[in-house]
Steps between C-alpha positions, in 0.01 A plus 500: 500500500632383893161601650264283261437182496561305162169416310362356193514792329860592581621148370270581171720822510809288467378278268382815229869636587621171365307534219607838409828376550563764712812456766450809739126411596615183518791579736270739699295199622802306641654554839833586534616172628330339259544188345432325122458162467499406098356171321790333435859504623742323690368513824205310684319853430640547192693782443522760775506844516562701838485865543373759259742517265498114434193478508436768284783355242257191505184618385636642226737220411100333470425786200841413321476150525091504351468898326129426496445378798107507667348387787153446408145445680646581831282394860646629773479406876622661881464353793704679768907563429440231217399496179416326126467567140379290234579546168591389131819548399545602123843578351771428203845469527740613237531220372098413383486286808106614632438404909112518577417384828324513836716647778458638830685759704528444897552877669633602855395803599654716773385883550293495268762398206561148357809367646515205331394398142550124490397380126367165359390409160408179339785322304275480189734418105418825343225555274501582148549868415140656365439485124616794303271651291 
């Protein structure tokens, strides 16, 4: 990926891997530097994760913390080394607890791999879980 330039379709690429839940196309994206900021933690980013294997220990702490996780009508946008995603977040925690909200995703690209994925989501109460039927 270090000769191409990052494009709408490569963050759409990311976003399916999420979907699919899928940690190795995810981790093929990232740089080897790179760098994971989550939606919540302790510091002004919220939590941070540096280098591949933190960061890699961070999107998947994002499955086991919300098992159903989905990030939903995705738009994505490049301008440059910089870059945006849109989406609804959907997911349940263990507990019942449903989180549906609008988020975005702020990228860094370098070589033609996201360096940094700095998250933000709306601090929404969760929603009522669907209706069984």
């Amino acid at each position: 990926m270090s000769d191409t330039q990052v494009t709408v379709a490569t963050l759409q690429a990311f976003n399916d891997a999420w979907n699919r839940h899928d940690i190795d196309a995810l981790m093929a994206f990232m740089a080897d530097d790179c760098e994971f900021h989550a939606v919540a933690g302790p510091e002004l980013t919220g939590r941070a994760f540096r280098g591949r294997a933190a960061v890699r220990e961070g999107f998947l702490l994002a499955w086991q913390t919300f098992p159903d996780a989905a990030w939903v009508d995705g738009e994505h946008f490049v301008s440059g080394q910089r870059g945006v995603s849109e989406s609804t977040f959907r997911g349940t925690r263990a507990d019942g607890t449903r989180i549906e909200a609008r988020m975005v995703d702020v990228f860094t690209f370098r070589d033609g791999r996201i360096a940094v994925k700095n998250a933000y989501r709306k601090d929404r109460p969760p929603v009522a879980a669907p209706a069984a039927n």
